[in-house]
Backbone as CSV, one residue per row, in Angstrom:
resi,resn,N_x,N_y,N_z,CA_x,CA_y,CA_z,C_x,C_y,C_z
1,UNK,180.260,120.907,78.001,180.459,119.492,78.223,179.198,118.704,77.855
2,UNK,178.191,119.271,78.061,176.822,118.580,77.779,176.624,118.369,76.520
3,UNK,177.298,119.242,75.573,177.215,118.976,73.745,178.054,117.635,73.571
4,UNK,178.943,117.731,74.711,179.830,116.601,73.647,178.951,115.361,73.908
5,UNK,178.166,115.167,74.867,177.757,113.983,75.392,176.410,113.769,74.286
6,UNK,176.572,114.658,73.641,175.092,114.492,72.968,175.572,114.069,71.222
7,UNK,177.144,114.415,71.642,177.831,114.315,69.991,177.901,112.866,70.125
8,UNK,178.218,112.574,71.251,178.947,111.101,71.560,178.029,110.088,71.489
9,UNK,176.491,110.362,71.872,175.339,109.413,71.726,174.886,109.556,70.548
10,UNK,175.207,110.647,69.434,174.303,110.754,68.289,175.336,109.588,67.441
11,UNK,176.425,109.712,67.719,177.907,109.178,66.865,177.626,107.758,67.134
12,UNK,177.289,107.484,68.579,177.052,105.420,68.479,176.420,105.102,68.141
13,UNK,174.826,105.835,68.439,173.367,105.585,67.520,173.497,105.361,65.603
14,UNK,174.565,106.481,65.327,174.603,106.407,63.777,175.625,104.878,63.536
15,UNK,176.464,104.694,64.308,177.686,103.535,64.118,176.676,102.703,64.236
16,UNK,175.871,102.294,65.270,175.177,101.204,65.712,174.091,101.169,64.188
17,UNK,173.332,102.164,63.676,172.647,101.701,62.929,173.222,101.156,61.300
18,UNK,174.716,102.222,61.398,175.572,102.031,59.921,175.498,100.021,59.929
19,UNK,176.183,99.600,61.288,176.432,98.758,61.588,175.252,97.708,61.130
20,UNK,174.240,97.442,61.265,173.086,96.632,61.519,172.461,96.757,59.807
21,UNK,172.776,97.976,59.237,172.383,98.203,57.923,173.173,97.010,57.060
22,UNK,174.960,97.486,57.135,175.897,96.489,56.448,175.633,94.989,56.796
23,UNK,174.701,94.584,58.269,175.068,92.941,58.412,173.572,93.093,57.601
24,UNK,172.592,93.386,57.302,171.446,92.501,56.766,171.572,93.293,55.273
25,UNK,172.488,93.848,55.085,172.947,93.698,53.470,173.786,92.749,52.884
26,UNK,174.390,92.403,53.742,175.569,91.379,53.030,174.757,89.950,53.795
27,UNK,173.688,90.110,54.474,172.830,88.840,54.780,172.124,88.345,53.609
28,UNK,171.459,89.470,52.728,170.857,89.669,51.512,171.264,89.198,50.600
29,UNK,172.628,89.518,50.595,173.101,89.615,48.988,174.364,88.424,49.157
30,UNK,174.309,87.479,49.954,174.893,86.205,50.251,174.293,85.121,50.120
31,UNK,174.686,84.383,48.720,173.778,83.374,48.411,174.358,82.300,49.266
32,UNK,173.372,81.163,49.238,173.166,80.224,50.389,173.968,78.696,49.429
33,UNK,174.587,78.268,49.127,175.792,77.368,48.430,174.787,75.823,48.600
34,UNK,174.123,75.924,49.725,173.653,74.498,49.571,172.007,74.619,49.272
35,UNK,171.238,75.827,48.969,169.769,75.970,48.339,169.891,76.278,46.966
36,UNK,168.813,75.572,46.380,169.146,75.505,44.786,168.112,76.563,44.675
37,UNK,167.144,77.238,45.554,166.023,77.981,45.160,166.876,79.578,45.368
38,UNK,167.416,79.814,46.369,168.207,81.405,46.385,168.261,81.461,44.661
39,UNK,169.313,80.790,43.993,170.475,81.521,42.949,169.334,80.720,41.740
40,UNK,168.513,79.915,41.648,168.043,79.027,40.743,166.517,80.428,39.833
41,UNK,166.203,81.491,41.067,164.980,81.899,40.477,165.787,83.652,40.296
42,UNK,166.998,83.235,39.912,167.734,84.531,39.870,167.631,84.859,38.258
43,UNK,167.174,85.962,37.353,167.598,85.654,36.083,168.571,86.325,35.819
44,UNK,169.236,85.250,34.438,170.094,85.932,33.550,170.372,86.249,32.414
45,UNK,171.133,86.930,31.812,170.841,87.544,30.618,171.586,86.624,29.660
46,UNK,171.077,86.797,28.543,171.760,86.255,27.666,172.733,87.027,26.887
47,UNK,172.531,88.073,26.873,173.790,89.416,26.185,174.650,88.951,27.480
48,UNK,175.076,88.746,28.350,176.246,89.097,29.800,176.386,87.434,29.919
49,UNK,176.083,86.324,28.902,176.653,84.885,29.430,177.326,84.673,28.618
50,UNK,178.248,83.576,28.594,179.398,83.936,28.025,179.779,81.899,27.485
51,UNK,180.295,82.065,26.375,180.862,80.151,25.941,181.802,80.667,25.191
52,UNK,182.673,79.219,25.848,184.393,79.354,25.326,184.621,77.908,24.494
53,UNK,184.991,77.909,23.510,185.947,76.286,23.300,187.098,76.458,23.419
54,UNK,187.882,75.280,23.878,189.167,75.134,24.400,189.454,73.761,24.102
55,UNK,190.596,73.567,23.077,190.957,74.169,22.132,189.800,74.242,20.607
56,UNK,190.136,74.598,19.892,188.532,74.770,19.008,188.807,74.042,17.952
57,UNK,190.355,72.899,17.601,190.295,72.149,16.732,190.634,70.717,17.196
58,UNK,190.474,69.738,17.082,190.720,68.739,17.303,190.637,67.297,16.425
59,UNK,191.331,66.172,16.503,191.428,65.463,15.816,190.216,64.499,16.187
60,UNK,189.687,63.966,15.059,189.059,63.023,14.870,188.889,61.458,15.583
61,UNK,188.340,61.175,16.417,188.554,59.704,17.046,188.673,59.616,17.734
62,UNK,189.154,60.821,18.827,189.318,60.579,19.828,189.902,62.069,20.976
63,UNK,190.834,62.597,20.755,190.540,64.128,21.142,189.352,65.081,21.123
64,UNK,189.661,65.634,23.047,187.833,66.125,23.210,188.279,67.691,22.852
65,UNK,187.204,68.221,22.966,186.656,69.642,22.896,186.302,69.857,23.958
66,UNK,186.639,70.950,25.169,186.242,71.363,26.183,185.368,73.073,26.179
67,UNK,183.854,72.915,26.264,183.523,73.677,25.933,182.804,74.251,27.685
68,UNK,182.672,75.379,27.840,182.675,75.990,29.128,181.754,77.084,29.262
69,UNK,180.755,77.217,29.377,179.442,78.366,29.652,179.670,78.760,30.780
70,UNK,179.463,79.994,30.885,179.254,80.942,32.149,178.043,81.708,32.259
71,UNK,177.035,81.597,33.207,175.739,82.254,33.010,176.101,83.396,33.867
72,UNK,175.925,84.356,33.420,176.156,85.562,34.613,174.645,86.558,34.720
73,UNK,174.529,87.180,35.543,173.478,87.916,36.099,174.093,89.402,35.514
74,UNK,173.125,90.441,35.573,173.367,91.467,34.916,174.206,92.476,35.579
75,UNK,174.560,92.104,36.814,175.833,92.594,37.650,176.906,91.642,37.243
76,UNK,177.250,91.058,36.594,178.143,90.211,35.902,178.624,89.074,37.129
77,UNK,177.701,88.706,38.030,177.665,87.555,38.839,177.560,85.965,38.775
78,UNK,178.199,84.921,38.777,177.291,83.827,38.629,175.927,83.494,39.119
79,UNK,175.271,82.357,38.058,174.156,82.274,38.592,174.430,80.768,39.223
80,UNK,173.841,80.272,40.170,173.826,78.846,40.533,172.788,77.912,40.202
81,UNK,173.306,76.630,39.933,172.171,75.895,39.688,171.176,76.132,38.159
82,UNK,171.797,76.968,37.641,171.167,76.620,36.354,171.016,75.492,35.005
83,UNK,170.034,74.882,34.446,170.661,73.321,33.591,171.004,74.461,32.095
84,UNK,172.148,73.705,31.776,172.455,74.109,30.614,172.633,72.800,30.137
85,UNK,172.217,72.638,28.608,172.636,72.176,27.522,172.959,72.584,26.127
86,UNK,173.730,71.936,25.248,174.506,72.090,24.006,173.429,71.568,23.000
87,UNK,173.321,72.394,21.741,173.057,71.486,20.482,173.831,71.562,19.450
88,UNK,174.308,70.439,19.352,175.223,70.813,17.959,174.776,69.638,16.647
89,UNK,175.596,69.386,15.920,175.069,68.401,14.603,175.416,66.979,15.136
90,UNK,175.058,66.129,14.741,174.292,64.811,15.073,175.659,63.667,14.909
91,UNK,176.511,64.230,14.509,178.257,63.708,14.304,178.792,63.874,15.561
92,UNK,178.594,65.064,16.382,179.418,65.395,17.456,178.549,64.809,18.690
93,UNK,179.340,63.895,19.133,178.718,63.614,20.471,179.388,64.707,21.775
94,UNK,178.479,65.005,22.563,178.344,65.822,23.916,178.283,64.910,25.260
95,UNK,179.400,64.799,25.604,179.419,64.614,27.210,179.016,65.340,28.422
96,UNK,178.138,65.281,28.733,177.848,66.489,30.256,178.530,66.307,31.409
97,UNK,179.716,66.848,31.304,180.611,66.542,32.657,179.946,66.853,34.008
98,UNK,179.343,68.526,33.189,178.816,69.437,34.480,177.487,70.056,34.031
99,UNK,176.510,69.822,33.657,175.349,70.493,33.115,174.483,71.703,34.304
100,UNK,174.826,71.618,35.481,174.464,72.327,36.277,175.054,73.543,36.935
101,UNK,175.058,75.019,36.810,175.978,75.633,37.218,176.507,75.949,38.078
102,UNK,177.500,75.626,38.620,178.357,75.826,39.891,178.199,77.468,40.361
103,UNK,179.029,77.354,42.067,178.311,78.909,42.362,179.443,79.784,41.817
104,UNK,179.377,80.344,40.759,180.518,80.893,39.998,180.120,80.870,38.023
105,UNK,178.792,80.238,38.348,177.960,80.270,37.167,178.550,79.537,36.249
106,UNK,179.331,78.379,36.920,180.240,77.954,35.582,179.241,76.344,35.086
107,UNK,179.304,75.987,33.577,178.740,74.892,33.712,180.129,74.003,32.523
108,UNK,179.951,72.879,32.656,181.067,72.022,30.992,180.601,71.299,30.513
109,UNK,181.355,70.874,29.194,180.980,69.837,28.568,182.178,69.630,27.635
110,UNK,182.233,68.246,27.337,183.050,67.403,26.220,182.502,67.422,24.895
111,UNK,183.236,67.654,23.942,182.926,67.152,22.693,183.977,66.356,21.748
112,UNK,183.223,65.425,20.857,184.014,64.717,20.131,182.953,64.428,19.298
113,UNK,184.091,63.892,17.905,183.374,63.377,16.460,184.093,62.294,16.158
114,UNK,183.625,61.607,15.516,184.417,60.513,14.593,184.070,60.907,12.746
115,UNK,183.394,62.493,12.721,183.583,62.684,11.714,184.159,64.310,11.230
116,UNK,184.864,64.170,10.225,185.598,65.582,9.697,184.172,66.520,9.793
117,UNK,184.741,67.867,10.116,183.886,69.213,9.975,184.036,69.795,11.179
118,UNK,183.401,71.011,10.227,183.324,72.299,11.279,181.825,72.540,11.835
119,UNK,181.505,72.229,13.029,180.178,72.600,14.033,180.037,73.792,14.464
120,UNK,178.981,74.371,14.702,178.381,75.311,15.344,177.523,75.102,16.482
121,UNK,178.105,75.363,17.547,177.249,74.783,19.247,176.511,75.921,19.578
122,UNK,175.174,75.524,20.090,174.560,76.440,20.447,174.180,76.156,21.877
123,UNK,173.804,77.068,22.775,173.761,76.875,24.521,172.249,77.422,24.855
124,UNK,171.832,76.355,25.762,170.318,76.410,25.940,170.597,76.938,27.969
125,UNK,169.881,78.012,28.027,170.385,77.710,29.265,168.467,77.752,30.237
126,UNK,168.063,76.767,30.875,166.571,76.702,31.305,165.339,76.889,29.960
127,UNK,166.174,76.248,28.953,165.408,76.115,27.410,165.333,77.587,26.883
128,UNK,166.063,78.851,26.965,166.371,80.328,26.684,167.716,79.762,25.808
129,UNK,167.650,80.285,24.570,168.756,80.142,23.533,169.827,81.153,24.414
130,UNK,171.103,81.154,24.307,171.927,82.344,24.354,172.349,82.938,22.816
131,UNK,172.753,84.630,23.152,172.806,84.669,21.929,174.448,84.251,21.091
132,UNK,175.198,84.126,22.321,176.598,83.708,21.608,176.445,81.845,21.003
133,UNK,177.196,81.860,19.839,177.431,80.348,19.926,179.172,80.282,19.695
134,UNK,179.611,78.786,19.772,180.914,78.627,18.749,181.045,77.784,18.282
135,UNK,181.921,77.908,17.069,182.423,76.923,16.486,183.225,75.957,16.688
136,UNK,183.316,74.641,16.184,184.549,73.669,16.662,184.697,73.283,15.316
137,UNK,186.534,72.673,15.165,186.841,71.606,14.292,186.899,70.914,14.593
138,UNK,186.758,69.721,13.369,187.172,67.913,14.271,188.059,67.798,12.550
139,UNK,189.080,67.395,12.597,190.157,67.137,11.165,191.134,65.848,11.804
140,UNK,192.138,65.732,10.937,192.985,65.067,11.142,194.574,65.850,12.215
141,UNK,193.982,67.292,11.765,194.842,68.115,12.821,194.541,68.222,13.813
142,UNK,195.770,69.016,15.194,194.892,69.421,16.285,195.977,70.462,16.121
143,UNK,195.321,71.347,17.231,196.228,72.738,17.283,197.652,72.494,18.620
């Protein structure tokens, strides 16, 4: 009877410490939604971030280009609070809907031309080129 009592205190001691391990790990690794310094001095890679256009042709004058960066961390996480900006050619104007990245690493932007061609956008993210870019049309078509 005396073993079990010794099974039974070794068994809460290990629960109790499993226990106390998992809360100041997930204390750790829980970013804070309203500090821009947690997720802001986090880096990320530029091979694992990611830009989409949506849709990638559009008409001239007035239909936008919705273009969408995702900065992710090398666990494929968002980063928060990062400034991103676009460069593209001097025809296409850039709206910054969202230049700052949400906690989900997401950041946006608008584009439009009032002139025909095909652009190549490139994404600056804390003045670090990424290495993806894309292309947009601006024509008399849209898709």
């Amino acid at each position: 009877m005396r073993i079990n009592k010794w099974l039974v205190l070794i068994l809460v001691v290990f629960l109790l410490t499993l226990g106390i391990l998992v809360y100041y790990t997930r204390i750790k690794t829980t970013t804070n939604k309203n500090s821009s310094t947690v997720s802001s001095n986090i880096m990320f890679l530029t091979s694992n971030s990611y830009v989409f256009a949506s849709p990638i042709r559009a008409k001239v004058g007035g239909d936008l280009i919705r273009v969408t960066v995702f900065i992710l961390d090398d666990n494929g996480y968002g980063i928060q609070n990062k400034k991103v900006s676009l460069r593209t050619d001097s025809d296409v104007t850039v709206k910054n809907v969202q230049e700052l990245t949400d906690d989900i690493g997401k950041a946006f932007f608008d584009l439009g031309s009032e002139v025909k061609g095909t652009y190549t956008v490139e994404v600056f993210v804390d003045g670090v080129t990424l290495e993806q870019k894309v292309k947009v049309v601006f024509d008399n078509q849209s898709l």
